[in-house]
py3Dmol code that shows the C-alpha trace and the ligand (Angstrom):
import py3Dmol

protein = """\
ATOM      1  CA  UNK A   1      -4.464  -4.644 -20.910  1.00  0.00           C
ATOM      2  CA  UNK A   2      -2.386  -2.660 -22.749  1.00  0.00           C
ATOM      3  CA  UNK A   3       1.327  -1.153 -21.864  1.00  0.00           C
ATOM      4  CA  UNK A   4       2.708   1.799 -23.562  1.00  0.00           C
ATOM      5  CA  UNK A   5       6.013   2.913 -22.840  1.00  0.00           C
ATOM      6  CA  UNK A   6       7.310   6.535 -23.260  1.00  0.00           C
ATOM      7  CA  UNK A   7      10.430   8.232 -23.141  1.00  0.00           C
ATOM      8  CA  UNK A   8       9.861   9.835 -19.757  1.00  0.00           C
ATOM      9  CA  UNK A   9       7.575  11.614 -17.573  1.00  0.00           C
ATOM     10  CA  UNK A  10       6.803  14.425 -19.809  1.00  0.00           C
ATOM     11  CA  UNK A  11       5.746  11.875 -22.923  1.00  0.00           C
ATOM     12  CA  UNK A  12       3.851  10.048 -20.519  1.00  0.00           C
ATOM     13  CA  UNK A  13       2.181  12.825 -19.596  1.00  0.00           C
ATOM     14  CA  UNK A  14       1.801  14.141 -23.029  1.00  0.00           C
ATOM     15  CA  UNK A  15       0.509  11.296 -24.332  1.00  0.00           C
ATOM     16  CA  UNK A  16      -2.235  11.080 -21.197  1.00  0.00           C
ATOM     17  CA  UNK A  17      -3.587  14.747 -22.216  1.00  0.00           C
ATOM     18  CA  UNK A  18      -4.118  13.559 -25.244  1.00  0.00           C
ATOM     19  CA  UNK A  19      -5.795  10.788 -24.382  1.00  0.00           C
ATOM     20  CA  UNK A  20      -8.345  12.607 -22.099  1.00  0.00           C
ATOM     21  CA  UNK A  21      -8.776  15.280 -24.620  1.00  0.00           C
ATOM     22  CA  UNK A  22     -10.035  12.347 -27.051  1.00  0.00           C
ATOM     23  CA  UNK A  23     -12.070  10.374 -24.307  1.00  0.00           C
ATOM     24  CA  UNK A  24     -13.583  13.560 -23.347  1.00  0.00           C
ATOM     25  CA  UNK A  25     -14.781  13.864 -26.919  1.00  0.00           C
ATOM     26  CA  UNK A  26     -16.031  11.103 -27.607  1.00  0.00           C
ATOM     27  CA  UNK A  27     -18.339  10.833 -24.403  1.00  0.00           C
ATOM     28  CA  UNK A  28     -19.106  14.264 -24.113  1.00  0.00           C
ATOM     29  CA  UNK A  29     -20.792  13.111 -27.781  1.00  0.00           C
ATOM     30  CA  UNK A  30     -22.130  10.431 -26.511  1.00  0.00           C
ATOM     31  CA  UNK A  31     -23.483  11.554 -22.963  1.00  0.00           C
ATOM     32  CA  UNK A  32     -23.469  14.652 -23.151  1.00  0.00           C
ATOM     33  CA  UNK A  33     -21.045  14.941 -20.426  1.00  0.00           C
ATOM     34  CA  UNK A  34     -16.962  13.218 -19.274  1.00  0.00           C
ATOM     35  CA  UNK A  35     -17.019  12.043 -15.851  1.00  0.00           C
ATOM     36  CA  UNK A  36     -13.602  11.230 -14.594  1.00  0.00           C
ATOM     37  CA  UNK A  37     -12.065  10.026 -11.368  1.00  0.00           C
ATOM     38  CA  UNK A  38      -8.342  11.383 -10.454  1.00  0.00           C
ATOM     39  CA  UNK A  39      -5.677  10.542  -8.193  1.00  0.00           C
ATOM     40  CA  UNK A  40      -3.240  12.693  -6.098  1.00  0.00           C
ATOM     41  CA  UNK A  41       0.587  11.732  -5.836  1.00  0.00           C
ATOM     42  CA  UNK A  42       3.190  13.182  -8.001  1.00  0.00           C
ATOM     43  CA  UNK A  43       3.255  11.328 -11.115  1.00  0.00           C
ATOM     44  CA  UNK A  44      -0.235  12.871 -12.809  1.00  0.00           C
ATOM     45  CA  UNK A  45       0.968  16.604 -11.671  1.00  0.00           C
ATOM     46  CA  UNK A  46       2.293  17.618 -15.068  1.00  0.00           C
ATOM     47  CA  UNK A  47      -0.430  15.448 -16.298  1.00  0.00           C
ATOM     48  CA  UNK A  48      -2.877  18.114 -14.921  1.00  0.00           C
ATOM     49  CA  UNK A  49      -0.750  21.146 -15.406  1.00  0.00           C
ATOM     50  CA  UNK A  50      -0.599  20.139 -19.051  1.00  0.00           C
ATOM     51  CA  UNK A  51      -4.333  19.784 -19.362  1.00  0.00           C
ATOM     52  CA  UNK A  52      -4.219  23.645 -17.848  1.00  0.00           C
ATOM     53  CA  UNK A  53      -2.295  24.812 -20.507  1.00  0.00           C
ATOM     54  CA  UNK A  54      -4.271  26.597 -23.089  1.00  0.00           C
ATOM     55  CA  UNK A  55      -4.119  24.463 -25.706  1.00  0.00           C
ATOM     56  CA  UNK A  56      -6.445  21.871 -23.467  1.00  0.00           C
ATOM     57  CA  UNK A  57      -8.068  24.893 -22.123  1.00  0.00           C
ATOM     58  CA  UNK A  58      -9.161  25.470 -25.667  1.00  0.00           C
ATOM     59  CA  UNK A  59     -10.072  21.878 -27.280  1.00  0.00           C
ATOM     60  CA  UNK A  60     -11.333  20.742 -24.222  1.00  0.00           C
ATOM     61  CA  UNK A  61     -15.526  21.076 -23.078  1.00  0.00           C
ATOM     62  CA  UNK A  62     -14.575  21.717 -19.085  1.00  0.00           C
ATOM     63  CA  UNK A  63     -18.299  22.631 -18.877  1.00  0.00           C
ATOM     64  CA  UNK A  64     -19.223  19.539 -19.595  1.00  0.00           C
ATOM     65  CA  UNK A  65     -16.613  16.999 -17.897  1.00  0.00           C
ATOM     66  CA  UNK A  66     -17.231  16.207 -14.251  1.00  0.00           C
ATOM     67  CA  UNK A  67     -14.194  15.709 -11.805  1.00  0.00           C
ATOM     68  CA  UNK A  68     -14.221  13.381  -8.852  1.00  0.00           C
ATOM     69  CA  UNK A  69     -11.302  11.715  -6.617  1.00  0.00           C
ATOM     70  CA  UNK A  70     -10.372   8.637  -6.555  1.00  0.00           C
ATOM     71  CA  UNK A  71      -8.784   9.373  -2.807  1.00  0.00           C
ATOM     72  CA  UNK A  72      -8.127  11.554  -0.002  1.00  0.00           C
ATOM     73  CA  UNK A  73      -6.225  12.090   2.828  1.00  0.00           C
ATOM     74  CA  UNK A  74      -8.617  13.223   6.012  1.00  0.00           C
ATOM     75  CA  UNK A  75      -7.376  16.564   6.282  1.00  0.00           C
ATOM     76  CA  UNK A  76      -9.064  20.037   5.601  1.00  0.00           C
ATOM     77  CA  UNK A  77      -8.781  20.557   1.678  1.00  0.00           C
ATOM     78  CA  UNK A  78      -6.225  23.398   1.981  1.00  0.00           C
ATOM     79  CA  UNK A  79      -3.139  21.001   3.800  1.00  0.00           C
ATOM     80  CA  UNK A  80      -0.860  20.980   1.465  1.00  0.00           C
ATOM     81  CA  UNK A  81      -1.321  16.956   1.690  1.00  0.00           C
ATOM     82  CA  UNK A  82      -5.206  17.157   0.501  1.00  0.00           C
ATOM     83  CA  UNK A  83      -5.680  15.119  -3.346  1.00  0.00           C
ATOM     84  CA  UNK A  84      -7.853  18.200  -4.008  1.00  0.00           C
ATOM     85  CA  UNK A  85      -5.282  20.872  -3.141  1.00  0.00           C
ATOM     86  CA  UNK A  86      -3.150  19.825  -5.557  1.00  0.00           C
ATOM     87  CA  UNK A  87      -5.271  18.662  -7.985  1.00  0.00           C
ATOM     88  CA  UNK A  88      -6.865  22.420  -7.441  1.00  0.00           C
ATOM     89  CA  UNK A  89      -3.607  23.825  -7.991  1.00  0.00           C
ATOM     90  CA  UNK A  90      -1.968  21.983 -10.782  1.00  0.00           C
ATOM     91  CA  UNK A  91      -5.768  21.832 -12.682  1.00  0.00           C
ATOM     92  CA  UNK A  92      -8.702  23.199 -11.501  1.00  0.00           C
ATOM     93  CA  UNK A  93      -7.805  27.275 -10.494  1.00  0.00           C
ATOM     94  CA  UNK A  94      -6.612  27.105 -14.663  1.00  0.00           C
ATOM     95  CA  UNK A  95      -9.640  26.099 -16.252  1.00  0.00           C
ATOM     96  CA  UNK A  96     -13.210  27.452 -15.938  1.00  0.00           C
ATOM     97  CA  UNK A  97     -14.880  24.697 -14.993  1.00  0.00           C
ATOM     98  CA  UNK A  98     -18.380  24.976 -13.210  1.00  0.00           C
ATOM     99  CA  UNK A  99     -18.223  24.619  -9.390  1.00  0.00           C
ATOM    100  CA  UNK A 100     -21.186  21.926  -9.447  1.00  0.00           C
ATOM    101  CA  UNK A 101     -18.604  20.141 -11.851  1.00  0.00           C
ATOM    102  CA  UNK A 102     -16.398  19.461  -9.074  1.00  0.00           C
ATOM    103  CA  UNK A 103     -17.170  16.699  -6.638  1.00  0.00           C
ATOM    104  CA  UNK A 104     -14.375  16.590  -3.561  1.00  0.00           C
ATOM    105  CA  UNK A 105     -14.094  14.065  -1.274  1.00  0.00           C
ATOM    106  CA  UNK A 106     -15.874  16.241   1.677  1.00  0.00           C
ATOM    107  CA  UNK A 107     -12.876  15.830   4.821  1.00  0.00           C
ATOM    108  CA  UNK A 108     -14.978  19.143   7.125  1.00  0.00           C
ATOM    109  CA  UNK A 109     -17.235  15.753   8.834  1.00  0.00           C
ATOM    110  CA  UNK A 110     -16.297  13.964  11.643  1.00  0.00           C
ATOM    111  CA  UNK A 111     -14.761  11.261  10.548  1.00  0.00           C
ATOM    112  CA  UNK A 112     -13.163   9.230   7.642  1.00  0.00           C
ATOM    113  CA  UNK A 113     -15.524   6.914   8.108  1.00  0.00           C
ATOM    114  CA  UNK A 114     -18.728  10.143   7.397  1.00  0.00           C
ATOM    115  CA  UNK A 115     -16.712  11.314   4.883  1.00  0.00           C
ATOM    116  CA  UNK A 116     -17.006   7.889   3.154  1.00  0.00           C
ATOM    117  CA  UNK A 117     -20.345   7.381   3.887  1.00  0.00           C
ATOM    118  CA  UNK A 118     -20.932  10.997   2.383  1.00  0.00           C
ATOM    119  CA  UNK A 119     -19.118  10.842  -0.861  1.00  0.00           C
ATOM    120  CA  UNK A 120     -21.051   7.464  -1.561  1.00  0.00           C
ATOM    121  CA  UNK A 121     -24.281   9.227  -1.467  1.00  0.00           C
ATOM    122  CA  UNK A 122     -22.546  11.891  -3.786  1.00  0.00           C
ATOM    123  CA  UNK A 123     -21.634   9.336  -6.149  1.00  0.00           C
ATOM    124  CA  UNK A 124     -25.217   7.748  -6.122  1.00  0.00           C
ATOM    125  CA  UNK A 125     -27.025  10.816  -6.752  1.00  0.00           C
ATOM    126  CA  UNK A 126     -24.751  11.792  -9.171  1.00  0.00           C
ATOM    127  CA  UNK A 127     -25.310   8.392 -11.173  1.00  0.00           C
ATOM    128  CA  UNK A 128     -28.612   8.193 -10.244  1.00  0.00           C
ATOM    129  CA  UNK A 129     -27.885   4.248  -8.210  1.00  0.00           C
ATOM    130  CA  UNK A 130     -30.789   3.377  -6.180  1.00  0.00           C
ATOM    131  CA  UNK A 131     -29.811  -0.260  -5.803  1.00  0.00           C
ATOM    132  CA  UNK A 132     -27.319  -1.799  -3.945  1.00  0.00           C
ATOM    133  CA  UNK A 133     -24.360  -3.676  -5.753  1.00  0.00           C
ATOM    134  CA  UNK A 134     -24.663  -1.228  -8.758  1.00  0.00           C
ATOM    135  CA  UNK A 135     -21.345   1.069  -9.702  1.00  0.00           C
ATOM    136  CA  UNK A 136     -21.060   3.546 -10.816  1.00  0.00           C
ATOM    137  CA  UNK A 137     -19.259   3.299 -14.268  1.00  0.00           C
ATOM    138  CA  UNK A 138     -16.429   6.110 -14.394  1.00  0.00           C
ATOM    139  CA  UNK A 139     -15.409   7.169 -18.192  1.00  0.00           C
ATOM    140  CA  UNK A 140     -11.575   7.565 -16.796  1.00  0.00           C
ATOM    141  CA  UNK A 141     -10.269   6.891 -13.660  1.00  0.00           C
ATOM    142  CA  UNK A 142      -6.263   8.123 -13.515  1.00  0.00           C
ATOM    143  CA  UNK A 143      -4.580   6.573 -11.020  1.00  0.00           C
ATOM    144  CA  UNK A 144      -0.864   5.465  -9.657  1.00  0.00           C
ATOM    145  CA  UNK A 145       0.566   2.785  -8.211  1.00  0.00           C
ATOM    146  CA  UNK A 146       3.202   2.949  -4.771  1.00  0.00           C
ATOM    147  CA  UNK A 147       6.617   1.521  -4.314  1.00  0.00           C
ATOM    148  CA  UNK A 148       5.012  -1.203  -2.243  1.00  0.00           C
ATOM    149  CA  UNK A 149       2.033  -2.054  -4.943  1.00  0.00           C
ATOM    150  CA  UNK A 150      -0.513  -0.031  -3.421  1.00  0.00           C
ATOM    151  CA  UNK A 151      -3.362   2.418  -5.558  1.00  0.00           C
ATOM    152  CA  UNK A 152      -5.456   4.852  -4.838  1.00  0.00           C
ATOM    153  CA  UNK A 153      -5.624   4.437  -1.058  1.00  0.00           C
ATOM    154  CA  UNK A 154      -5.889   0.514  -1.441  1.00  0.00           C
ATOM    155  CA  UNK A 155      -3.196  -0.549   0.531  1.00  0.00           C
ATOM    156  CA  UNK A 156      -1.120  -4.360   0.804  1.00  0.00           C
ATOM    157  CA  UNK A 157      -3.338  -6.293   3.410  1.00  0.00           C
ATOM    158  CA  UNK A 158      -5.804  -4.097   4.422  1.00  0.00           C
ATOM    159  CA  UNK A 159      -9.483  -5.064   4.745  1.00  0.00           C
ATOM    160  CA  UNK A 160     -11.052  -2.777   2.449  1.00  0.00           C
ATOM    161  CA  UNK A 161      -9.367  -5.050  -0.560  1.00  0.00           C
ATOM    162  CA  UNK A 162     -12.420  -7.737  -0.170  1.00  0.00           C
ATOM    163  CA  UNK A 163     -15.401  -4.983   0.137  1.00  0.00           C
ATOM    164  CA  UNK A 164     -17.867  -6.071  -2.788  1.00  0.00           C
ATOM    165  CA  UNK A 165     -20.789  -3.351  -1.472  1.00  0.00           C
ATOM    166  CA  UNK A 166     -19.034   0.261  -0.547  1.00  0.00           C
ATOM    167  CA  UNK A 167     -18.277   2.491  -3.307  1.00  0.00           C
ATOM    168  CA  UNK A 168     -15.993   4.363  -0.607  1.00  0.00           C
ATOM    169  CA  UNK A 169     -14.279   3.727   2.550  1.00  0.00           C
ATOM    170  CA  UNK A 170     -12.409   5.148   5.239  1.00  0.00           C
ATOM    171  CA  UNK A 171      -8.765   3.592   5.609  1.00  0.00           C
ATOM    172  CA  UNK A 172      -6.231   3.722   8.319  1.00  0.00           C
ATOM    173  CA  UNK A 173      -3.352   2.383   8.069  1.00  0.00           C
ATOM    174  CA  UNK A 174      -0.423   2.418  10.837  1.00  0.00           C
ATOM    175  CA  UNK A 175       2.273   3.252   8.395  1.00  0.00           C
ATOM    176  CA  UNK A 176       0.316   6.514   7.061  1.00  0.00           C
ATOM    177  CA  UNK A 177       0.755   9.866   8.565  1.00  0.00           C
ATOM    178  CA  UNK A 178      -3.312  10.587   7.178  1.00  0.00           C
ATOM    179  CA  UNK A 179      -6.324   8.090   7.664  1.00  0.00           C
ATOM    180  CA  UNK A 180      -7.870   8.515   4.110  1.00  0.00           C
ATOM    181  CA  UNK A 181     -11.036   7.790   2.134  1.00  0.00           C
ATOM    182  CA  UNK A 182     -10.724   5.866  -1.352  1.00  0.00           C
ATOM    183  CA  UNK A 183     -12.623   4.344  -3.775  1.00  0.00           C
ATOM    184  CA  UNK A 184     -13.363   0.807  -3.595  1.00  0.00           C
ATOM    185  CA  UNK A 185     -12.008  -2.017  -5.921  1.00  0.00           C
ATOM    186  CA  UNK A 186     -15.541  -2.450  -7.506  1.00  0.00           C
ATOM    187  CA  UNK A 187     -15.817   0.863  -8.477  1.00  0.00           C
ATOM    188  CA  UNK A 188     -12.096   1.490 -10.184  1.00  0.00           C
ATOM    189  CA  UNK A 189     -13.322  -1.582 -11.780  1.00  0.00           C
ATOM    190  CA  UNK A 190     -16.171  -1.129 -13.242  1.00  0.00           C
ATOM    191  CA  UNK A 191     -14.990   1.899 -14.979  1.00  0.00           C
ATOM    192  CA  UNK A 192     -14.902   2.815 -18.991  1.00  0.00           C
ATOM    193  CA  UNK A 193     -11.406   3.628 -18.909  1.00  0.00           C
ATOM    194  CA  UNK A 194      -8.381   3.056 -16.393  1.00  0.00           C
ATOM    195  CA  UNK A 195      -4.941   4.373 -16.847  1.00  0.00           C
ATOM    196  CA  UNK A 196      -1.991   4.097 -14.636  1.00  0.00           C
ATOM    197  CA  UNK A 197       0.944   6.777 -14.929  1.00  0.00           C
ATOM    198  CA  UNK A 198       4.057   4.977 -13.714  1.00  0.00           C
ATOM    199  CA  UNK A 199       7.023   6.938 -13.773  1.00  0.00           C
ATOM    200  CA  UNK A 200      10.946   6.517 -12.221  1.00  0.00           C
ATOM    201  CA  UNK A 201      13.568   3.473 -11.895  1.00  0.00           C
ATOM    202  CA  UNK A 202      12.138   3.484  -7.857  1.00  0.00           C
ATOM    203  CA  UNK A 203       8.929   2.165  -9.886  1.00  0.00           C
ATOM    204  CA  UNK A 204      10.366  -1.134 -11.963  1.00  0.00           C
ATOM    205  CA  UNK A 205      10.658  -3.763  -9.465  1.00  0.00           C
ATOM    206  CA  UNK A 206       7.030  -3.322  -8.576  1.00  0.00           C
ATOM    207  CA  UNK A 207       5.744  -2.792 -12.128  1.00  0.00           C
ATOM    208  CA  UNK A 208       7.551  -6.421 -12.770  1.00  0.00           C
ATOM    209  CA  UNK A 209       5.159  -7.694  -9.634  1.00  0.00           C
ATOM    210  CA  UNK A 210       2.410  -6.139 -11.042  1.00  0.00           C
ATOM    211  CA  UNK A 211       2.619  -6.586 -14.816  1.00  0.00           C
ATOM    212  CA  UNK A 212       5.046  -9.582 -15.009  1.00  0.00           C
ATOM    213  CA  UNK A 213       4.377 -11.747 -11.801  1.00  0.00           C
ATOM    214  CA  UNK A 214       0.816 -10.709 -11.419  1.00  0.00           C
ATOM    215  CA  UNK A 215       0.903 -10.826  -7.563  1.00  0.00           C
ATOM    216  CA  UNK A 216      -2.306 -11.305  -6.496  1.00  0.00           C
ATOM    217  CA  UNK A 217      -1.665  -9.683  -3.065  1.00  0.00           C
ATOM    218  CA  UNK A 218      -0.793  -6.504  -4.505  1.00  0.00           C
ATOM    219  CA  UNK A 219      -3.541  -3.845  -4.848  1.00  0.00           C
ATOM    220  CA  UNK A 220      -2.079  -2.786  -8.198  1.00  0.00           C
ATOM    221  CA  UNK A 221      -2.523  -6.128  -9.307  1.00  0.00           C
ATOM    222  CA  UNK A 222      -6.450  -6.332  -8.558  1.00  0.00           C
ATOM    223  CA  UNK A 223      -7.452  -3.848 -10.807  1.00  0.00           C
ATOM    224  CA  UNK A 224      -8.911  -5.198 -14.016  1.00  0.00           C
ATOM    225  CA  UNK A 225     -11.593  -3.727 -15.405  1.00  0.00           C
ATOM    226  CA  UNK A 226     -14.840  -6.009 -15.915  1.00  0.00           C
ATOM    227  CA  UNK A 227     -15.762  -4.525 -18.949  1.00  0.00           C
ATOM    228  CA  UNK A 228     -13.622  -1.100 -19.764  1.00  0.00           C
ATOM    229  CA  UNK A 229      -9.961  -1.061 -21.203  1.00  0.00           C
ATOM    230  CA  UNK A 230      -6.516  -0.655 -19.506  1.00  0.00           C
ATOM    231  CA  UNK A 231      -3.702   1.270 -20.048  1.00  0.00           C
ATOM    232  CA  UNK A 232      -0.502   1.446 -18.308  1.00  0.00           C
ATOM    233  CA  UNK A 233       1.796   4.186 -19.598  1.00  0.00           C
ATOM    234  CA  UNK A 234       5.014   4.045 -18.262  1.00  0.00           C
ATOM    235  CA  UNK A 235       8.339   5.588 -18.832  1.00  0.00           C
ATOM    236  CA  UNK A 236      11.279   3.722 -19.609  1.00  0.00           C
ATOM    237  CA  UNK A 237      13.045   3.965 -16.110  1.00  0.00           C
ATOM    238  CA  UNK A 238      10.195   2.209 -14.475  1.00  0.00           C
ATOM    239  CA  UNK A 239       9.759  -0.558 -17.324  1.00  0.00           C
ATOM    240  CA  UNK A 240      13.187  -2.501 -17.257  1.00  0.00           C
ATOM    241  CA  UNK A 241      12.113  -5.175 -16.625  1.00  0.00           C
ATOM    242  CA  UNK A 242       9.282  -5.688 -19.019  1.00  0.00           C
ATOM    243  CA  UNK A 243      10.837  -3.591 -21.955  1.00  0.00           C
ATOM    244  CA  UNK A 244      12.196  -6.844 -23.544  1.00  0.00           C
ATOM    245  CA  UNK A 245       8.802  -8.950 -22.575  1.00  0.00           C
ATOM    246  CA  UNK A 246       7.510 -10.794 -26.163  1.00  0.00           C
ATOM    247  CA  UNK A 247       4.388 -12.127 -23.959  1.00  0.00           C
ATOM    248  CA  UNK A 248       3.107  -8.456 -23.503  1.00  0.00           C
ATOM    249  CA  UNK A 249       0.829  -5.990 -25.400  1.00  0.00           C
ATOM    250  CA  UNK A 250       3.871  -3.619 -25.176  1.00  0.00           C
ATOM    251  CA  UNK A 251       3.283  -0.265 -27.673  1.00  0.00           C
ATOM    252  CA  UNK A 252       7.116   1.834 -27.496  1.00  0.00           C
TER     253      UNK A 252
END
"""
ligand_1 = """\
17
6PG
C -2.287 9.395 -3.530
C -2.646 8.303 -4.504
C -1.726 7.123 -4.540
C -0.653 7.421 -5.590
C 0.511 6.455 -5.474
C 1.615 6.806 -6.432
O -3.106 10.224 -3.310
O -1.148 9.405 -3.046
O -3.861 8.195 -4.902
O -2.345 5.912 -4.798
O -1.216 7.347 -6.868
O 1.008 6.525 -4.167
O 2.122 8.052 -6.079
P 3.259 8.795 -6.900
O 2.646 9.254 -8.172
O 3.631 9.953 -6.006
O 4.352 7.830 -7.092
"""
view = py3Dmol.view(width=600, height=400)
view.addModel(protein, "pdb")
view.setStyle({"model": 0}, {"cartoon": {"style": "trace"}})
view.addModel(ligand_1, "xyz")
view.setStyle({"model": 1}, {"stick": {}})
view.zoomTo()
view.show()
């Protein structure tokens, strides 16, 4: 794991455009193609308006990267509270990027719980997995991490946490306005590239759970990629209390 601490939110978000731009590259090479995985919140909005801009616009092969979502809320994909809204907003209506490039967690079915079922079977066919325990290996996943240690919709104590076969699930959770649908631990895991934006002095007590205490109970804290790297990049508000940490892989 690797930490690397910015200014603030506009470095970190700087430095995560660039970062895409070059992953993009070098898969795109590679593959032939960028598939990436991105969360909603507000930390990674200037993260996508940046990769809007036109310089991305420019150095950037949108026909060839492919966006999925790491979560959503069950709600139509115009509420203002939809991942996809915003991520359609802040990203996708600047770029030209080919509608079959765009995979959104589907919320028009009946339930969280066919939503789930429906973006799995998305996910296989897009990978091409007709086995069961295979995932799907993400080149970058984005995502964020909540005052009480919770990513993407993986929240403290829920059941979803010990799921070793789904690639997505419904959630509910009493304390959320939205039931949701998230990607599962194995997948985030199992991906090329993970990087968590953590922004804000609301953020440092739980980045000192996560980073310093390792608390295994916290979602945040589960992620570790099997085989891909991992990148938090953090501002200094949110990193008090590892700033002065000798133990850490710490880049400032
Ligand atoms: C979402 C997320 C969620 C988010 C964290 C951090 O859709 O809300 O996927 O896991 O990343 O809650 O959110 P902030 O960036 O707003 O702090």
């Amino acid at each position: 794991m690797e930490i690397l601490i910015a200014q603030d939110l506009e470095a970190i978000s700087t430095e995560a455009a660039r970062m895409f731009m070059n992953l993009s590259e070098k898969y795109i090479q590679a593959s032939g193609r960028f598939v990436v995985a991105l969360s909603g919140g507000t930390t990674p909005k200037r993260l996508y308006q940046i990769l809007a801009s036109v310089q991305y616009q420019k150095n950037i092969d949108w026909s060839n990267v492919h966006i999925f979502f790491v979560d959503e809320r069950f709600v139509p994909l115009d509420h203002p509270d939809s991942n996809f809204g915003l991520i359609h907003e802040t990203l996708l209506q600047g770029i030209s990027l080919p509608t079959e490039n765009i995979h959104p967690i589907n919320t028009c079915c009946s339930s969280p719980a066919v939503s789930a079922k429906n973006y799995e079977v998305d996910i296989e066919n897009f990978f091409e997995i007709d086995a069961k325990h295979i995932f799907p290996q993400f080149d970058l996943i984005v995502l964020g991490i909540g005052e009480d240690g919770h990513t993407a919709s993986l929240f403290p104590g829920s059941r979803v946490l010990s799921d070793k076969e789904r690639l997505a699930v419904a959630v509910q959770s009493r304390k959320r306005q939205h039931r949701r649908i998230t990607l599962t631990l194995p997948v985030l895991n199992s991906a090329r590239n993970i990087v968590f934006l953590v922004s804000g002095k609301r953020k440092a007590s739980i980045m000192k759970k996560v980073l310093m205490l390792r608390v295994k109970s916290l979602p945040a804290s589960l992620i570790n990629p099997d085989h891909g790297k991992y990148l938090f990049l953090t501002d200094k508000a949110a990193s008090t209390y590892i700033l002065n940490n000798s133990a850490m892989n710490i880049t400032k």
